[in-house]
N, CA, C and O atoms as a CHARMM CRD file, in Angstrom:
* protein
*
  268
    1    1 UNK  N      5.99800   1.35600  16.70800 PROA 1      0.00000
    2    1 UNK  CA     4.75900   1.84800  17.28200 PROA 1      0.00000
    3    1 UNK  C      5.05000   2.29500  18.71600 PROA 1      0.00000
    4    1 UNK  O      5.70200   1.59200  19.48900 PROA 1      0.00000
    5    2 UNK  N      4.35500   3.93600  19.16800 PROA 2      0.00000
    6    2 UNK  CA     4.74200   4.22400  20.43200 PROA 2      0.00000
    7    2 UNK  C      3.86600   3.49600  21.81400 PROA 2      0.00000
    8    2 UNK  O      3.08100   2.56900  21.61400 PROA 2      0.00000
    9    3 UNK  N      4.04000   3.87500  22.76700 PROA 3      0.00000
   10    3 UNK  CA     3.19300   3.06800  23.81300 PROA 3      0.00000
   11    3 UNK  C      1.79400   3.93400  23.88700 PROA 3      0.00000
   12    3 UNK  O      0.80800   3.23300  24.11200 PROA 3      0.00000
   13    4 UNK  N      1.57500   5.18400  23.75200 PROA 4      0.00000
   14    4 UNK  CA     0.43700   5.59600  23.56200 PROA 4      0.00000
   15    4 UNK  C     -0.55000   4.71200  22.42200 PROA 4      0.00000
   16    4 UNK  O     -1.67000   4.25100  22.64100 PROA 4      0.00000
   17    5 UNK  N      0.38000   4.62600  20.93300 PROA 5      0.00000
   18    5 UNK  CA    -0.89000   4.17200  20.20500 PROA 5      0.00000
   19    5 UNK  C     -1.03900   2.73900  20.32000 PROA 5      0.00000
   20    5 UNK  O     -1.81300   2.14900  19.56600 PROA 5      0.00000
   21    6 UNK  N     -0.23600   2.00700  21.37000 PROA 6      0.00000
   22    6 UNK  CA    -0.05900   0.36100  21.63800 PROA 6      0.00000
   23    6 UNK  C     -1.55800   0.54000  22.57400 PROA 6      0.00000
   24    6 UNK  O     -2.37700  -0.35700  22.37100 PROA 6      0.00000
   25    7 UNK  N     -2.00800   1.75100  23.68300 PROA 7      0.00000
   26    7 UNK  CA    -2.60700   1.40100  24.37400 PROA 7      0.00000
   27    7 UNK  C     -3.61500   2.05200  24.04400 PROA 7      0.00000
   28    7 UNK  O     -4.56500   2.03000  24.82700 PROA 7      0.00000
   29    8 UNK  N     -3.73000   2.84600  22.76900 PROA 8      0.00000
   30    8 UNK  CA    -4.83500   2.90200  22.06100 PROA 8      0.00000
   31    8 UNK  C     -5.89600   2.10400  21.50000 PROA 8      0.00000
   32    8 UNK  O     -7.11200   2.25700  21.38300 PROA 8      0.00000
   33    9 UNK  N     -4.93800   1.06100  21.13900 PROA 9      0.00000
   34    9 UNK  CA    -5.17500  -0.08700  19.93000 PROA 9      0.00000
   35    9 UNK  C     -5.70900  -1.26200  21.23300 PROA 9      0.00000
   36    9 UNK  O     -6.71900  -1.93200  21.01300 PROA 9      0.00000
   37   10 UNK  N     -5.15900  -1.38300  22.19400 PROA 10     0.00000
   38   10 UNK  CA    -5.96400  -2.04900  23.16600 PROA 10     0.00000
   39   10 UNK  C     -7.05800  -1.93400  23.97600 PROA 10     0.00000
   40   10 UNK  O     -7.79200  -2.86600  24.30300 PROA 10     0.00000
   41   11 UNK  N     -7.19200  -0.52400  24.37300 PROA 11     0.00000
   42   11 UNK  CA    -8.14700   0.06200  24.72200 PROA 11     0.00000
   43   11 UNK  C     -9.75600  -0.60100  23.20300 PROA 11     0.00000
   44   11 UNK  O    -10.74000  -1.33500  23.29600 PROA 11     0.00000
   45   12 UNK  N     -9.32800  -0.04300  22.41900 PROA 12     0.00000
   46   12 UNK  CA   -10.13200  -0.47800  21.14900 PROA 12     0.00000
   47   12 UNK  C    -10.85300  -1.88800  21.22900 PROA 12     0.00000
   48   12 UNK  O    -11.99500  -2.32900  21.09600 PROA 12     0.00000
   49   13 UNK  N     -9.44800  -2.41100  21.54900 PROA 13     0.00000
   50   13 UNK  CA    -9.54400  -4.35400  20.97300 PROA 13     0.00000
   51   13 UNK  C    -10.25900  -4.31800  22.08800 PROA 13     0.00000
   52   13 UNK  O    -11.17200  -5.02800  21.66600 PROA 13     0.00000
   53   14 UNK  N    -10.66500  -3.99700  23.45400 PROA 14     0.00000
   54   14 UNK  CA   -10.84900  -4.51200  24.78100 PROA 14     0.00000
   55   14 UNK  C    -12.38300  -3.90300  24.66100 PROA 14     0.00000
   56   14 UNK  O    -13.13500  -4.73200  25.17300 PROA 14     0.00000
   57   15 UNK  N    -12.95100  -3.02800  24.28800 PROA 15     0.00000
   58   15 UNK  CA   -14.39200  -2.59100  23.90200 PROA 15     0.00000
   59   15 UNK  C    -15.10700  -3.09600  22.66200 PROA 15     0.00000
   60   15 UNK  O    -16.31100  -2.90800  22.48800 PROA 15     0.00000
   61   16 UNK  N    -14.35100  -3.72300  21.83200 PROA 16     0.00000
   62   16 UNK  CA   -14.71800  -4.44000  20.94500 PROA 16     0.00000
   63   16 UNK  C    -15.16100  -5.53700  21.47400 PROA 16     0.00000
   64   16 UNK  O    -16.35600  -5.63800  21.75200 PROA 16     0.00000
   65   17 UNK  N    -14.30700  -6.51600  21.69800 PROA 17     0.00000
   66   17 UNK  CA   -14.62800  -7.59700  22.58900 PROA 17     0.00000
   67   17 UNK  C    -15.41500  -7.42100  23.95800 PROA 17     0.00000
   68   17 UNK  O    -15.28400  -8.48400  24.56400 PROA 17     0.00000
   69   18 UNK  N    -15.87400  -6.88500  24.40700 PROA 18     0.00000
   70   18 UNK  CA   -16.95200  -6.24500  25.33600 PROA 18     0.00000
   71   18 UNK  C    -18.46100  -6.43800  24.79100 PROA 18     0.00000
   72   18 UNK  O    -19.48100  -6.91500  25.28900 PROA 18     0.00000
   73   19 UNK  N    -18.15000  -5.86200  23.55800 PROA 19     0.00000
   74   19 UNK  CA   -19.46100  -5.21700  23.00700 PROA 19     0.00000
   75   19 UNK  C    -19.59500  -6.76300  22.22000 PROA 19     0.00000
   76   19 UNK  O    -20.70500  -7.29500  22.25300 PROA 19     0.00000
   77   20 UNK  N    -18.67200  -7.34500  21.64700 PROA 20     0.00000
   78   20 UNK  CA   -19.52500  -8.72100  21.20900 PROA 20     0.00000
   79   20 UNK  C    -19.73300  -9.80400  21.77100 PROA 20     0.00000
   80   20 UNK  O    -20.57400 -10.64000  21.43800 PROA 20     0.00000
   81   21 UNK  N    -18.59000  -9.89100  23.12500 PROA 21     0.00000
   82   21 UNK  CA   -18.83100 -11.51600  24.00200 PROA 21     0.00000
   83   21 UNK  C    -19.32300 -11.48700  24.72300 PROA 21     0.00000
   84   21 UNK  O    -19.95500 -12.45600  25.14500 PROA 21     0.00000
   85   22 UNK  N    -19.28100  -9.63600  25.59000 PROA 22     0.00000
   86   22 UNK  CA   -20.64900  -9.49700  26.87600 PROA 22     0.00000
   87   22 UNK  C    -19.81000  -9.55500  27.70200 PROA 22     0.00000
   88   22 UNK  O    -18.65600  -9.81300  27.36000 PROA 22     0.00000
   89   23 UNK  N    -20.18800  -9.29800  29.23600 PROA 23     0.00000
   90   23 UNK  CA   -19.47500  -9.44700  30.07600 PROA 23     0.00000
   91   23 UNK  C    -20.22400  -9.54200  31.13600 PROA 23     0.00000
   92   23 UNK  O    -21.32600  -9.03400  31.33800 PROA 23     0.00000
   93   24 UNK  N    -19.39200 -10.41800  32.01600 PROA 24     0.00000
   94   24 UNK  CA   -19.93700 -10.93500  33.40900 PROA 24     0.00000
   95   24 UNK  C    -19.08200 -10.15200  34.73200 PROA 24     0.00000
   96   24 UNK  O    -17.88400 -10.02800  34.98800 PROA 24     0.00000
   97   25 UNK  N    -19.78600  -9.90200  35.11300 PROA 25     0.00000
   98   25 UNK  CA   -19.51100  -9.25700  37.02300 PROA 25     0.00000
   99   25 UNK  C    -19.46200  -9.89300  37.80300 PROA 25     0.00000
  100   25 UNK  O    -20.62000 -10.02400  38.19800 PROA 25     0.00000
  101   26 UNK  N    -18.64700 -10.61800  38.53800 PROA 26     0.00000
  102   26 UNK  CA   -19.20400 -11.63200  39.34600 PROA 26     0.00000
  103   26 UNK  C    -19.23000 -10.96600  40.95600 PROA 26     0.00000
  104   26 UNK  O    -18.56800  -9.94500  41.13600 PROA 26     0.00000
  105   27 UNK  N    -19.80400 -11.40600  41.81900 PROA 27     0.00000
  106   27 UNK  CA   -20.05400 -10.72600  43.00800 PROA 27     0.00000
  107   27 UNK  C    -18.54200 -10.51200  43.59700 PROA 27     0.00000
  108   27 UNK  O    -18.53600  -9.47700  44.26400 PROA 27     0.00000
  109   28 UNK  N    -17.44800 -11.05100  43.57900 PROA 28     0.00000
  110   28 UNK  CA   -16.05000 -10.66200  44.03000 PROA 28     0.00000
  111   28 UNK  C    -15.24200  -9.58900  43.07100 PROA 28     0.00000
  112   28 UNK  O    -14.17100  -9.04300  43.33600 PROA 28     0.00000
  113   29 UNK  N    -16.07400  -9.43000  41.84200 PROA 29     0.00000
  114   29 UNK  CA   -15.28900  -8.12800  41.02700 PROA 29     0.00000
  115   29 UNK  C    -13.93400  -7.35400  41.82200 PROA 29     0.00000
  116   29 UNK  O    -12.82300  -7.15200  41.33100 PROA 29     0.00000
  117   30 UNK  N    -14.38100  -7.02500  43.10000 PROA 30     0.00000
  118   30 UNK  CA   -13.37000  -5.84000  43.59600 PROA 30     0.00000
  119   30 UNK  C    -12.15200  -6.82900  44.03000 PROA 30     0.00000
  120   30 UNK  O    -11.03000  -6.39100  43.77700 PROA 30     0.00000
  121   31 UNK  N    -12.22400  -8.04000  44.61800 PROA 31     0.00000
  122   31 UNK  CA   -11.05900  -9.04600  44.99500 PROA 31     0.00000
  123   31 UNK  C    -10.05600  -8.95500  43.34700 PROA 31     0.00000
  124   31 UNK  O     -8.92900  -8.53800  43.08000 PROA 31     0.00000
  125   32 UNK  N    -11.11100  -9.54900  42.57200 PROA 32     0.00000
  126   32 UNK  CA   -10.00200  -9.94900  41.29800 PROA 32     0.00000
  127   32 UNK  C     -9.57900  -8.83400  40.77600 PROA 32     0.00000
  128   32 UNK  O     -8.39000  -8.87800  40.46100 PROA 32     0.00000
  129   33 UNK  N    -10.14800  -7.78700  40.55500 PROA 33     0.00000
  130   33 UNK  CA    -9.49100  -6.26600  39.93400 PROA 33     0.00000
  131   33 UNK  C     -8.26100  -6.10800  41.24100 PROA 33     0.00000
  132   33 UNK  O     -7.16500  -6.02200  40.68600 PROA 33     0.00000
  133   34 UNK  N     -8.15800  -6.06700  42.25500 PROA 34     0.00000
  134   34 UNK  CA    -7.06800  -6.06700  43.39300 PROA 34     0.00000
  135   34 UNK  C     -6.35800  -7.04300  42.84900 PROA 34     0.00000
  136   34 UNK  O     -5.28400  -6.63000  42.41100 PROA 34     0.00000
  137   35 UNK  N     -6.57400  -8.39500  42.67900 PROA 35     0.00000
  138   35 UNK  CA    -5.46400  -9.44800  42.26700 PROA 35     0.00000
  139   35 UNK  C     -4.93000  -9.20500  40.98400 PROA 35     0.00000
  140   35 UNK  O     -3.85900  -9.75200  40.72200 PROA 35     0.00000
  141   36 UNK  N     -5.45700  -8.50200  40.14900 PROA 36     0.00000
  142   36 UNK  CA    -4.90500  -8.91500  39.14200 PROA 36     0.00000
  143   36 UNK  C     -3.91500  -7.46700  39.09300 PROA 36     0.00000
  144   36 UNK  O     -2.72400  -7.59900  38.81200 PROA 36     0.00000
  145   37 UNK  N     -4.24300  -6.66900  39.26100 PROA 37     0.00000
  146   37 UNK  CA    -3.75100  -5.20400  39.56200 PROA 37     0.00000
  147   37 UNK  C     -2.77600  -5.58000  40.18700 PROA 37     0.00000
  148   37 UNK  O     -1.74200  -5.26600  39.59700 PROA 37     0.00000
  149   38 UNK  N     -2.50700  -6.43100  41.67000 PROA 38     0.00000
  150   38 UNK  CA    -1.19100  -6.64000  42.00100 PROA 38     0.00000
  151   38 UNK  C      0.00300  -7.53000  40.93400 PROA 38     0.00000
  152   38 UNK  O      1.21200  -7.41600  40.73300 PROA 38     0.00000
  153   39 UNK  N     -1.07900  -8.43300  40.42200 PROA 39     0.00000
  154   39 UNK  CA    -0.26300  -9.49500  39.53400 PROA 39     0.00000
  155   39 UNK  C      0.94600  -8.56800  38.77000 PROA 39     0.00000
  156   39 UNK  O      2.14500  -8.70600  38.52700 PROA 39     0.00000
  157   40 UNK  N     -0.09200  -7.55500  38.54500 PROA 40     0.00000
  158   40 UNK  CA     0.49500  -6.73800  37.07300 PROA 40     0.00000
  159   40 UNK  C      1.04200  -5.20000  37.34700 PROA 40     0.00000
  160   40 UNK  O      1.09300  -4.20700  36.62100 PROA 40     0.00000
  161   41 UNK  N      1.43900  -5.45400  38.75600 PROA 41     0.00000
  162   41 UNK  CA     2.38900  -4.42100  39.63800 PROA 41     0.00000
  163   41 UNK  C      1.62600  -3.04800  39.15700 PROA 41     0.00000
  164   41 UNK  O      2.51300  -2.25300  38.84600 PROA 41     0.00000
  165   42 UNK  N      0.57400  -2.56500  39.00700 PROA 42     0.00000
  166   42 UNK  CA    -0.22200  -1.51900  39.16000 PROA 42     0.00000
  167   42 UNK  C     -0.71300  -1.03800  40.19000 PROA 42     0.00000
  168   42 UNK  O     -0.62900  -1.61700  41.27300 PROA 42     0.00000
  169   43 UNK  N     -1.30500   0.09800  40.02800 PROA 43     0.00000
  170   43 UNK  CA    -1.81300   0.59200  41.84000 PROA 43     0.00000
  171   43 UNK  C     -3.30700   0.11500  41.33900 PROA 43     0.00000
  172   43 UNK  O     -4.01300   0.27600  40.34400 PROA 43     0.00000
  173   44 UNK  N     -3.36900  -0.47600  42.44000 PROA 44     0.00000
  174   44 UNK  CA    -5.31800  -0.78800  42.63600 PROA 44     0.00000
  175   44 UNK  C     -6.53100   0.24100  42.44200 PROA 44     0.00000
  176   44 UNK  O     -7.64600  -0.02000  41.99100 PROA 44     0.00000
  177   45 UNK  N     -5.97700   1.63700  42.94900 PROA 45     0.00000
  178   45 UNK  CA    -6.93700   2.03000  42.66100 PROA 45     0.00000
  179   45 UNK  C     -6.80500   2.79500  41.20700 PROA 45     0.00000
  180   45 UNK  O     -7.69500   3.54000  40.79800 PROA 45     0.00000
  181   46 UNK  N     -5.96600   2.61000  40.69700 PROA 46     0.00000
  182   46 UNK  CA    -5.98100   2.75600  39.11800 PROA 46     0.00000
  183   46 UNK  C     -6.62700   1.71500  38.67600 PROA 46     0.00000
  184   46 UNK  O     -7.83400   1.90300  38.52100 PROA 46     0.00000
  185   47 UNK  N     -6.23500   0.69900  38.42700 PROA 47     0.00000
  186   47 UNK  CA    -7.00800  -1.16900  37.90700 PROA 47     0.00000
  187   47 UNK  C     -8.42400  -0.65900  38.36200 PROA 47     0.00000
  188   47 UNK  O     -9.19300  -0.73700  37.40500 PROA 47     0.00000
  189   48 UNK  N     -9.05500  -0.15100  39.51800 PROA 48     0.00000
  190   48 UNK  CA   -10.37700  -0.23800  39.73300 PROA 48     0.00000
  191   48 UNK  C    -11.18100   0.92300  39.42400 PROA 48     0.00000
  192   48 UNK  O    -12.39100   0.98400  39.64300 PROA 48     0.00000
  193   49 UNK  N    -10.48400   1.83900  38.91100 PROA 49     0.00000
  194   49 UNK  CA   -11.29600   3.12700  38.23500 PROA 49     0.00000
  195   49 UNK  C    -10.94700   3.32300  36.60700 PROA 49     0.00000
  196   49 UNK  O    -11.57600   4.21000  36.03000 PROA 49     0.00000
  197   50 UNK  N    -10.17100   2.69800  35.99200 PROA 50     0.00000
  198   50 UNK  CA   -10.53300   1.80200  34.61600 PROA 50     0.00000
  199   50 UNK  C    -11.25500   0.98100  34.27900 PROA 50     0.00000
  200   50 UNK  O    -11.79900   0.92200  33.17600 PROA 50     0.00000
  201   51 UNK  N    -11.43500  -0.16700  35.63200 PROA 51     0.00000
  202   51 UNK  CA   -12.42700  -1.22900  34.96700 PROA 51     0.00000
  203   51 UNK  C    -13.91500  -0.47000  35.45200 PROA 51     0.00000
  204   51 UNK  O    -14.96400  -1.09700  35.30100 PROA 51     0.00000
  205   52 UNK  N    -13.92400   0.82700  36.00300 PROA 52     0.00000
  206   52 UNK  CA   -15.67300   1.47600  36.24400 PROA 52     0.00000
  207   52 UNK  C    -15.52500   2.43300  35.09600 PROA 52     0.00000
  208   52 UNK  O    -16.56200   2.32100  34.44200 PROA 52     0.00000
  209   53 UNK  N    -15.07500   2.93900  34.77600 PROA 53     0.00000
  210   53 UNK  CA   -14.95600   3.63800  33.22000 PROA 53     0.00000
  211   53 UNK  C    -15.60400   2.86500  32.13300 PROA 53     0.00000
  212   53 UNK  O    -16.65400   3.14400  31.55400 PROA 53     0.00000
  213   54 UNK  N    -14.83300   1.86900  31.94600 PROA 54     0.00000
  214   54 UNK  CA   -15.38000   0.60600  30.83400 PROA 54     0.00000
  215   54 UNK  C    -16.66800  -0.24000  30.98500 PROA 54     0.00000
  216   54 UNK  O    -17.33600  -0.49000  29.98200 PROA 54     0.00000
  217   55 UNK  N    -17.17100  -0.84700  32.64100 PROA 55     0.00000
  218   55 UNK  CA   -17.80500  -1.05900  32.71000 PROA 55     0.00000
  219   55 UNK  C    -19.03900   0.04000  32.39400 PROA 55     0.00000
  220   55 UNK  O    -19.80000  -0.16000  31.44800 PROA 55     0.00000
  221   56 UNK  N    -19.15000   1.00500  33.10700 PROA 56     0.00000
  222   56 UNK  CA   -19.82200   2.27800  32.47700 PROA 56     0.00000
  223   56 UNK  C    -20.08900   2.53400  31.63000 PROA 56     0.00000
  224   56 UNK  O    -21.27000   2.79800  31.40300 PROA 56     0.00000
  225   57 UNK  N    -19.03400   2.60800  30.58500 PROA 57     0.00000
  226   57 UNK  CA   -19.37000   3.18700  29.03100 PROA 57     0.00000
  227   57 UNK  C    -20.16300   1.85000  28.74200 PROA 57     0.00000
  228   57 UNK  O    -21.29000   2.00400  28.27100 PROA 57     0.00000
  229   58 UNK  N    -19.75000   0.63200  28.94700 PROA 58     0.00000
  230   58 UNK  CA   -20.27200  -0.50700  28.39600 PROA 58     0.00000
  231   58 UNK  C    -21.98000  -0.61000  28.41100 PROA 58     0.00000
  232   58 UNK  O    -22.62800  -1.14300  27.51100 PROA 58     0.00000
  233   59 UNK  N    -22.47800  -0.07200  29.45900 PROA 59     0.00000
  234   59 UNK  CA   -23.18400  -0.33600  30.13800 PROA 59     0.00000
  235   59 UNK  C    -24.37700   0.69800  29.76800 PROA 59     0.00000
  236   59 UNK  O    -25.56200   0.41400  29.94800 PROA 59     0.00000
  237   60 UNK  N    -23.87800   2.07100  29.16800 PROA 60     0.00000
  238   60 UNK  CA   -24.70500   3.17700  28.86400 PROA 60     0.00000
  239   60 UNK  C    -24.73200   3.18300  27.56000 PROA 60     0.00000
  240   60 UNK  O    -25.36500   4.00700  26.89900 PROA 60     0.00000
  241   61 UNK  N    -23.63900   1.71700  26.82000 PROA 61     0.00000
  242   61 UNK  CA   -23.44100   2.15400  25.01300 PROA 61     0.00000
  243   61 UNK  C    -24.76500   0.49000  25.17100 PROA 61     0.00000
  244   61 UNK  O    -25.13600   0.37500  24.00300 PROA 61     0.00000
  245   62 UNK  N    -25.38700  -0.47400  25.87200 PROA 62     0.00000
  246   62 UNK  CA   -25.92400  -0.89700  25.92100 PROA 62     0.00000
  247   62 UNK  C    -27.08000  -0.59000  26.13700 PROA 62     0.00000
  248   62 UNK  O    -27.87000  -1.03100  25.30200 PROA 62     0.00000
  249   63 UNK  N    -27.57400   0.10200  27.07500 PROA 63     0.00000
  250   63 UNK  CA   -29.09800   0.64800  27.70200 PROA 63     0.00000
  251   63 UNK  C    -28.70800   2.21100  27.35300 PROA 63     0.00000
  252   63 UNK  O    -28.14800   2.82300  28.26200 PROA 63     0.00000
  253   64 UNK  N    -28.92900   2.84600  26.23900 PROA 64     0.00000
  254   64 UNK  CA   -28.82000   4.41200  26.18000 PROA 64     0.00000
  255   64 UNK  C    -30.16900   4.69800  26.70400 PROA 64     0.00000
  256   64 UNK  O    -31.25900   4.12600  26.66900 PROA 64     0.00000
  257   65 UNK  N    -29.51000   6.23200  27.40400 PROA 65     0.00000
  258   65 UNK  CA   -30.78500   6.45300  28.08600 PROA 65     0.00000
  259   65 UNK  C    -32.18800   6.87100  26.59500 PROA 65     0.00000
  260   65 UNK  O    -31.90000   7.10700  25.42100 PROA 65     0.00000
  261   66 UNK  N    -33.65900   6.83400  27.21700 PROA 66     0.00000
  262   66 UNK  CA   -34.56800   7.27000  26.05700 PROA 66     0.00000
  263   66 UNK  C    -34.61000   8.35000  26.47800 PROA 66     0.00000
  264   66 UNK  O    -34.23500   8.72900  27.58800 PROA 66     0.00000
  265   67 UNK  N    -35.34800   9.32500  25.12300 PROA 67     0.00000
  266   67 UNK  CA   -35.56900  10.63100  24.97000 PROA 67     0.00000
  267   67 UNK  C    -36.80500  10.80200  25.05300 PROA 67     0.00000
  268   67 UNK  O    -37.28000  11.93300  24.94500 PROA 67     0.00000
């Protein structure tokens, strides 16, 4: 399996689990997306404009707007 469809298949598993356990924000959000982003030798502001993507979609596939 290539790394595209590895981070397909996670992307997936990670909105799945979103959409059934829920998710919490806690008021330091931007500290731990920085910590964990360093943990996991990424650039921060990548880690923090993925987790507003997801939170987003999460958030608009929850409250769709009415017509």
């Amino acid at each position: 399996m290539n790394k595209e469809r590895q981070g397909e298949i996670a992307l997936l598993y990670l909105k799945h689990k979103l959409q059934t356990d829920g998710m919490r924000l806690p008021p330091n959000i931007h500290r731990d997306i920085g910590n964990t982003a360093k943990a996991l030798n990424m650039p921060v502001d990548e880690a923090t404009e993925f987790a507003e993507i997801i939170v987003r979609e999460h958030v608009e596939k929850t409250f769709p707007k009415k017509r």
